[in-house]
DRENMAR-346366 format. One record per residue (C-alpha): residue number from 1; residue in three letters; x, y, z. Coordinates in nm, 3 decimals. Example, Ala and Ser with C-alpha at 12.3 -4.5 7.8 and 13.67 -1.06 7.14 Angstrom:
2
     i    aa         X         Y         Z
     1   ALA     1.230    -0.450     0.780
     2   SER     1.367    -0.106     0.714
This chain:
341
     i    aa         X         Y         Z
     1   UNK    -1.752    -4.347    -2.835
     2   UNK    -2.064    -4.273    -2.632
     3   UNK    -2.022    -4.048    -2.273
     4   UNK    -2.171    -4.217    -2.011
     5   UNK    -2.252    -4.007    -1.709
     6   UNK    -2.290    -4.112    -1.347
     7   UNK    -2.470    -3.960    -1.075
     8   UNK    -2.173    -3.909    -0.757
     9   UNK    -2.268    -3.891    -0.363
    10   UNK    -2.115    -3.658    -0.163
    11   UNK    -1.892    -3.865     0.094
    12   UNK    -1.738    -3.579     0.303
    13   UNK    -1.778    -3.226     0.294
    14   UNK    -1.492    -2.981     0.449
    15   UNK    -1.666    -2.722     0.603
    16   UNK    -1.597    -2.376     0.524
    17   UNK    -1.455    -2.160     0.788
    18   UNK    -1.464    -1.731     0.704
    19   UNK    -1.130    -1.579     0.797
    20   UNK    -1.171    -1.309     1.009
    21   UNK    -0.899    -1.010     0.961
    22   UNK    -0.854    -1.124     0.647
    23   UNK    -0.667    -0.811     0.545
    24   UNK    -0.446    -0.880     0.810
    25   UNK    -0.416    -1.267     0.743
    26   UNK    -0.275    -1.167     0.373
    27   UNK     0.123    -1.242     0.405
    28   UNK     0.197    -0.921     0.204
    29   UNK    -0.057    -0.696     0.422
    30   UNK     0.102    -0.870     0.715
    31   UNK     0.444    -0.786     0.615
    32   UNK     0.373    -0.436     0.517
    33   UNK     0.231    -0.341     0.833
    34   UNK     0.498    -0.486     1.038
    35   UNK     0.765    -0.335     0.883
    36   UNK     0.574     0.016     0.908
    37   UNK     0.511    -0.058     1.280
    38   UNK     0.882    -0.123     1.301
    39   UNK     1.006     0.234     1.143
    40   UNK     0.692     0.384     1.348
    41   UNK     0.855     0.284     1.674
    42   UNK     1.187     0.397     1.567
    43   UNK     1.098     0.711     1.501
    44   UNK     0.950     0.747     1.845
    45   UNK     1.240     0.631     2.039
    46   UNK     1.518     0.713     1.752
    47   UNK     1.674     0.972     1.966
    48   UNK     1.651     0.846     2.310
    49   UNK     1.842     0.477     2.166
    50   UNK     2.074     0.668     1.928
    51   UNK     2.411     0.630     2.082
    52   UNK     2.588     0.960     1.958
    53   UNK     2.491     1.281     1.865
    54   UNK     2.403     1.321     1.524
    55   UNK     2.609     1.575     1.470
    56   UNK     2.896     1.549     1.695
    57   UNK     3.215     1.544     1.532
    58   UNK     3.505     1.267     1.636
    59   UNK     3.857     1.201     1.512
    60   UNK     3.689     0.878     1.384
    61   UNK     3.697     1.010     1.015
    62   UNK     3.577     0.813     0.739
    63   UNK     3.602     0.521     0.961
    64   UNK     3.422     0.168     0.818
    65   UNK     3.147     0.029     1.033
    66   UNK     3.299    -0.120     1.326
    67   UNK     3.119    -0.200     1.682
    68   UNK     3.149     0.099     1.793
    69   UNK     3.029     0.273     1.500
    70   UNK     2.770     0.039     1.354
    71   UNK     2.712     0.204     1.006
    72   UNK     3.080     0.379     1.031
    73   UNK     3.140     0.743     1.031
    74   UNK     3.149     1.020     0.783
    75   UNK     3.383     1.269     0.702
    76   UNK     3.400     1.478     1.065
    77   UNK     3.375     1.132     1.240
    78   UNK     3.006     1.165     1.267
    79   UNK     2.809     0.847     1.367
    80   UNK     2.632     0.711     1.057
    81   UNK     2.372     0.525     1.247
    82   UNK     2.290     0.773     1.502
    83   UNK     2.217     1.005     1.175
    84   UNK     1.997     0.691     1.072
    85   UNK     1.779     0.646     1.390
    86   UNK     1.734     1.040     1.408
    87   UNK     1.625     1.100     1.076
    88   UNK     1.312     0.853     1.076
    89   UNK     1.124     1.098     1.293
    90   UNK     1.126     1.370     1.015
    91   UNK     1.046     1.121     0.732
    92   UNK     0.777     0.910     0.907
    93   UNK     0.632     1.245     1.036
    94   UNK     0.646     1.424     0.715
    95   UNK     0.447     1.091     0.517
    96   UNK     0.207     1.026     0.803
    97   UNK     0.091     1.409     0.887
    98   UNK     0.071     1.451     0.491
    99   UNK    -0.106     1.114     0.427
   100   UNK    -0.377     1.195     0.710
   101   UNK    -0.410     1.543     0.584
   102   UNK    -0.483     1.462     0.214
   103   UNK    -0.761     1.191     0.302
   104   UNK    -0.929     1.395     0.508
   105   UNK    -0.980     1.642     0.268
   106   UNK    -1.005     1.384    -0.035
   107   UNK    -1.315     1.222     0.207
   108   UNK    -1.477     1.564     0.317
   109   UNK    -1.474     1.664    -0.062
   110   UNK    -1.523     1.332    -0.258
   111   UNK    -1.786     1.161    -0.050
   112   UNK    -1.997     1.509     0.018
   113   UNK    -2.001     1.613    -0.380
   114   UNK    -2.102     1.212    -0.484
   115   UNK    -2.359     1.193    -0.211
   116   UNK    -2.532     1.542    -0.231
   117   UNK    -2.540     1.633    -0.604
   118   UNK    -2.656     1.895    -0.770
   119   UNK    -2.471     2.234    -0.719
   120   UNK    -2.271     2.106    -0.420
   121   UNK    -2.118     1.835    -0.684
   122   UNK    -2.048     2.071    -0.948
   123   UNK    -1.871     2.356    -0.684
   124   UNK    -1.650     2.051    -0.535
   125   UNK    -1.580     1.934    -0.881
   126   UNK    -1.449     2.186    -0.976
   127   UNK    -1.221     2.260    -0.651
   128   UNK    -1.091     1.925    -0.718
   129   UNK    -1.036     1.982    -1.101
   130   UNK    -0.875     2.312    -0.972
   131   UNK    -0.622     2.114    -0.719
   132   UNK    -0.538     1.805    -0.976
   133   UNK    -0.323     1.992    -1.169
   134   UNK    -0.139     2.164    -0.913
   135   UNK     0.201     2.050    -0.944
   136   UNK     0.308     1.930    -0.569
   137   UNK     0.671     1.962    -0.567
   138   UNK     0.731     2.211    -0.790
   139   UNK     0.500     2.390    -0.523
   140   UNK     0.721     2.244    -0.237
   141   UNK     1.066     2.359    -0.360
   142   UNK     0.902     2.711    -0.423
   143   UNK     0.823     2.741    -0.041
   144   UNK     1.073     2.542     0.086
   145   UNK     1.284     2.871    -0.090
   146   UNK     1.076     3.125     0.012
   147   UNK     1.079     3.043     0.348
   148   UNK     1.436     2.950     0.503
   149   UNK     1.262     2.810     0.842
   150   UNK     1.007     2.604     0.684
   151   UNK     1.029     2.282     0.839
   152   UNK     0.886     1.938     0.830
   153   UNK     0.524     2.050     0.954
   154   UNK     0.540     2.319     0.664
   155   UNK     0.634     2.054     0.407
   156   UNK     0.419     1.824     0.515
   157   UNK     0.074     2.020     0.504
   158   UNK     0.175     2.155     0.157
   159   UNK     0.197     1.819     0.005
   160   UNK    -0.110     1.703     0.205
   161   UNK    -0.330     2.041     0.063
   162   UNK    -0.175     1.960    -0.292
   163   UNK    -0.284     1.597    -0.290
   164   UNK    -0.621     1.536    -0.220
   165   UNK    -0.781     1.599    -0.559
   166   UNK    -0.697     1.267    -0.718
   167   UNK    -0.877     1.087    -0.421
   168   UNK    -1.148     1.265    -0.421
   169   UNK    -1.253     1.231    -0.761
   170   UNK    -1.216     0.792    -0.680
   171   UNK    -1.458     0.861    -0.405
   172   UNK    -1.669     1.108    -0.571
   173   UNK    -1.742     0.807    -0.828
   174   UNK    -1.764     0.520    -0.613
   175   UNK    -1.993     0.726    -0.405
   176   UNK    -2.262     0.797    -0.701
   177   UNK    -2.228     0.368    -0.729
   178   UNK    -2.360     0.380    -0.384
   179   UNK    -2.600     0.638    -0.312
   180   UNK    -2.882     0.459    -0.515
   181   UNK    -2.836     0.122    -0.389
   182   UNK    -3.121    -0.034    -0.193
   183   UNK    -2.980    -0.021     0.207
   184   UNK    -2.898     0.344     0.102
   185   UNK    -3.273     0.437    -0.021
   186   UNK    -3.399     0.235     0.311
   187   UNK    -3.179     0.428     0.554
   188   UNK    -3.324     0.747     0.353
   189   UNK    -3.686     0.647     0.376
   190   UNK    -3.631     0.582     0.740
   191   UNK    -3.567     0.938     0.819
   192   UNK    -3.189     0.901     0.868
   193   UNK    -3.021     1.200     0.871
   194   UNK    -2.780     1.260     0.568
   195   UNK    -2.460     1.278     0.743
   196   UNK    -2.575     0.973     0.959
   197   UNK    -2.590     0.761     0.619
   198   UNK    -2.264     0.922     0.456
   199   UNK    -2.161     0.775     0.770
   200   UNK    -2.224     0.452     0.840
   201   UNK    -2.362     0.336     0.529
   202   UNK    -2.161     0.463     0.252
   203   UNK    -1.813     0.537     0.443
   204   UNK    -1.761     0.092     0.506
   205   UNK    -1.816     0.083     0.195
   206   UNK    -1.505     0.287     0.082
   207   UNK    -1.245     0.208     0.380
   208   UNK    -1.023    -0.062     0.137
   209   UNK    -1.066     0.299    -0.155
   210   UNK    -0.951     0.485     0.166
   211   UNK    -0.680     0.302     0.269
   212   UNK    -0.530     0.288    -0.064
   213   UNK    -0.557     0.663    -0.097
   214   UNK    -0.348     0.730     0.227
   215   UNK    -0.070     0.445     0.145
   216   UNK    -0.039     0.607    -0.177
   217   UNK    -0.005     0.938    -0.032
   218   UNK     0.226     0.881     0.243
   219   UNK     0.460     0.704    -0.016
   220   UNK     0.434     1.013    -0.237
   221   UNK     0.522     1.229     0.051
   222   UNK     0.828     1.061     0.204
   223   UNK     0.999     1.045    -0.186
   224   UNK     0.906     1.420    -0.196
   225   UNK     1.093     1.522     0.118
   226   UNK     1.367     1.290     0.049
   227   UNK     1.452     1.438    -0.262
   228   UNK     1.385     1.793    -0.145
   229   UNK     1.670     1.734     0.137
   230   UNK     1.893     1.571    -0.135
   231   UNK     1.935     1.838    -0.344
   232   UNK     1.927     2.100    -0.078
   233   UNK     1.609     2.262    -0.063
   234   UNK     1.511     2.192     0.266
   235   UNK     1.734     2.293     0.575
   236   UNK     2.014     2.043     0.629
   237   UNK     1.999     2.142     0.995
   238   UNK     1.734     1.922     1.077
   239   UNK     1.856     1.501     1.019
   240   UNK     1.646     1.287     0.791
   241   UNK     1.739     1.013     0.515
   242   UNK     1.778     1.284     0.250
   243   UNK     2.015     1.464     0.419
   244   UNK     2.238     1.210     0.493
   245   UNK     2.224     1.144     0.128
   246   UNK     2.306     1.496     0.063
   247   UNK     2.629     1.495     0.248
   248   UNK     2.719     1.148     0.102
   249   UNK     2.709     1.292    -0.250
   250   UNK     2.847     1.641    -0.176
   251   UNK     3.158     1.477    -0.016
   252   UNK     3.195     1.190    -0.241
   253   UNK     3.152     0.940    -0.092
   254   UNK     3.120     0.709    -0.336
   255   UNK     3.462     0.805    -0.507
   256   UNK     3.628     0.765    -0.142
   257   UNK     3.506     0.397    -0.105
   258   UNK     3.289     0.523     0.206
   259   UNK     2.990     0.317     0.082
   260   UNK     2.835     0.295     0.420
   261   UNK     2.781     0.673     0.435
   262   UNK     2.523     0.638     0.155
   263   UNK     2.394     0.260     0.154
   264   UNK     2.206     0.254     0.499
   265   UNK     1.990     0.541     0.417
   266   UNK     1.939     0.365     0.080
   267   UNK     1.845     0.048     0.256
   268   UNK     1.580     0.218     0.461
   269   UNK     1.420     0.432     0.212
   270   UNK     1.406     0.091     0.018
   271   UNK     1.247    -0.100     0.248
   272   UNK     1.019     0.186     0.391
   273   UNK     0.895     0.190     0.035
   274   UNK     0.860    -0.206     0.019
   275   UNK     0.678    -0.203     0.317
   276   UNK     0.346     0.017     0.186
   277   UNK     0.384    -0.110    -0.157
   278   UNK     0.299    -0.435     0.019
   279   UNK     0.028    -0.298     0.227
   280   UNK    -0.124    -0.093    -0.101
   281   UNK    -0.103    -0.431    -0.278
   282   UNK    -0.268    -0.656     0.002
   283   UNK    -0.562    -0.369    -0.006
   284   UNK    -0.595    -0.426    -0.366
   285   UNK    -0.622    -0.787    -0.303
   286   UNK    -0.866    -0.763    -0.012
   287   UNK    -1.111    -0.536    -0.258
   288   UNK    -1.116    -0.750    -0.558
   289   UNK    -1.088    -1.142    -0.486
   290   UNK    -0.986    -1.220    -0.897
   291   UNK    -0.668    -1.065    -0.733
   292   UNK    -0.645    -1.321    -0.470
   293   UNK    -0.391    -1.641    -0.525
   294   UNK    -0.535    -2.003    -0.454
   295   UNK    -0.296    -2.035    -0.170
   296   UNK    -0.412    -1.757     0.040
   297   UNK    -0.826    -1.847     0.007
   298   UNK    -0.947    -2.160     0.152
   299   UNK    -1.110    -2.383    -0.151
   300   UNK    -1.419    -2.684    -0.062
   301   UNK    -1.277    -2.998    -0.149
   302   UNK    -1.502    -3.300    -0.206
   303   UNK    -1.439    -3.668    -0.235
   304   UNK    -1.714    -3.836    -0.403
   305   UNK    -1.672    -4.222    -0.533
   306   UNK    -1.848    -4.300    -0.895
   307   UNK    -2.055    -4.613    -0.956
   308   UNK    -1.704    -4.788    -1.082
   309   UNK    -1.573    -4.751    -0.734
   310   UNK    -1.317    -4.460    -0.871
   311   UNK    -1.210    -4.151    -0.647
   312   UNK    -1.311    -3.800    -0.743
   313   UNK    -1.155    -3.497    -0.625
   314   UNK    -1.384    -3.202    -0.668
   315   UNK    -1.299    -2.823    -0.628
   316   UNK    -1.533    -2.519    -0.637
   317   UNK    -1.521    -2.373    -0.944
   318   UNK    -1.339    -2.633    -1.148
   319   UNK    -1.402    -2.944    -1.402
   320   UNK    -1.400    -3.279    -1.130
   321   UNK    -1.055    -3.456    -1.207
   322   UNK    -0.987    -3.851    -1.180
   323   UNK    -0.748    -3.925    -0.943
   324   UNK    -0.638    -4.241    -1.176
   325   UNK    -0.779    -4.162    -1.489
   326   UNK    -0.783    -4.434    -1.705
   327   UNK    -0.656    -4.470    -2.044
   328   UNK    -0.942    -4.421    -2.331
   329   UNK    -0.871    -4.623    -2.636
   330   UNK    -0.952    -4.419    -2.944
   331   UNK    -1.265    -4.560    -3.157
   332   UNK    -1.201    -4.580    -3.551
   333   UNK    -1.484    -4.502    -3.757
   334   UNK    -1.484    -4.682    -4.130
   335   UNK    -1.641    -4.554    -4.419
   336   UNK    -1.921    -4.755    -4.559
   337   UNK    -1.737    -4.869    -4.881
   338   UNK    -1.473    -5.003    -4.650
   339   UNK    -1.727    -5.245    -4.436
   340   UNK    -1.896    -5.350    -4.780
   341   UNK    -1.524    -5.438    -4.911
């Protein structure tokens, strides 16, 4: 059976538009960012919406969530979801304020020892070496001990000085990818100053490398002052998701049946988490397009015809497919003794 190819004519061509935002435009960025924005705005206005006093005590004990306690109440009739709005301040605080204070450093320290070289690298290098095995919350709980009145603000600049090193040594490297490309030798021969082109020629280049490094950070950050509140190392005085948690399991909540003390807090440290897993993810995907689906990037499309009058459907980056294929009758080959007999 002999091939026969056919020369096709394009009939139509779909013009390809470029998505702008398309960080944004990705469902699980999308999602991700307005769930954040959601728990960012409650922990502005938390306490002026909360409708009790977090810790004002009622002779509503252990009371199942009702309208006029919306999560119920704990064991001195406290209001469960007052204790719910209140506490985001403390947890988005302590996440953000760490997350902003470990990329700084991670892009003062990365980008300047990839960029300069020499002894400048090897002196940063080895500050970062020096930091990476620091352990953070073994760090923490020894503070948080040490000093009774260390707060949120206290927690949160220890984990952000004890987490920098692991993004700086991702920028450090994707930094000596960059240094020697060709727009980076041009800006150089130009006369641009060297902070100029750390600027705005190599830091565009790592924003997605950025962004990743402060998701994972702030996520690191609100686990770590959850679970210090949750087994008591932090003050209990001040409301956050761990220390609701705290009480739940010191009073037993769960042998009472008083699931709502403990599940809302759950649910939000849950779905906090959800949220910048999705925005780390739709980072990822915006860096490296092998990571993006078929459904989220627009494909050309072609219709061509053949000589036979048949459709074509033709995609970028695949084999043309028939749209009726027809059926192709296998061809038997006989030996030679067989056509003689």
């Amino acid at each position: 059976m002999t091939a026969t190819i056919t020369a096709v004519t394009p009939t139509a061509t779909a013009p390809v538009k470029r998505r702008r935002l398309r960080f944004v435009a990705n469902p699980k960025a999308a999602t991700g960012l307005v769930v954040l924005a959601f728990f960012c705005l409650i922990a502005i206005i938390g306490p002026w919406i909360a409708p009790y006093d977090p810790s004002a005590r009622s002779s509503d004990l252990i009371q199942a969530p009702s309208g006029k306690h919306w999560f119920g109440t704990t064991h001195l009739g406290q209001d469960i979801f007052s204790q719910v709005l209140v506490g985001t301040r403390g947890v988005m605080f302590v996440g953000l304020l760490a997350g902003l204070v470990a990329t700084t450093l991670s892009i003062l320290i990365g980008v300047s020892a990839g960029f300069l070289g020499g002894a400048a690298d090897d002196g940063l290098s080895a500050l970062s070496n020096v930091f990476l095995v620091i352990p953070a919350l073994p760090l923490i709980i020894i503070v948080a001990s040490t000093i009774p009145s260390a707060g949120d603000l206290m927690v949160a600049l220890v984990i952000g000085f004890t987490s920098w090193a692991w993004g700086a040594r991702v920028l450090r490297a994707q930094t000596l990818s960059l240094r020697r490309r060709d727009y980076v030798e041009a800006a150089r021969a130009t006369g641009e100053s060297t902070w100029r082109i750390i600027t705005f020629e190599i830091m565009p280049n790592l924003t997605a490398i950025i962004a990743s490094g402060f998701v994972g950070t702030v996520i690191f950050a609100v686990m770590s002052e959850i679970t210090l509140a949750f087994i008591g190392i932090s003050t209990i005085s001040e409301w956050n998701w761990g220390t609701i948690l705290f009480w739940a399991q010191s009073q037993q909540a769960l042998a009472q049946g008083a699931w709502w003390w403990f599940v809302p807090a759950g649910l939000a440290i849950a779905i906090l988490g959800t949220a910048l897993s999705l925005i780390n993810f739709g980072i990822d995907e915006f860096v490296s397009p092998r990571l993006r689906s078929s459904g989220h990037t627009r494909v050309l499309r072609r219709r061509v015809l053949a000589k036979d009058g048949r459709s074509v459907r033709m995609r970028v980056g695949f084999t043309p497919v028939l749209s009726s294929p027809e059926p192709v009758t296998p061809v038997v080959r006989r030996r030679p003794e067989e056509e003689v007999a």
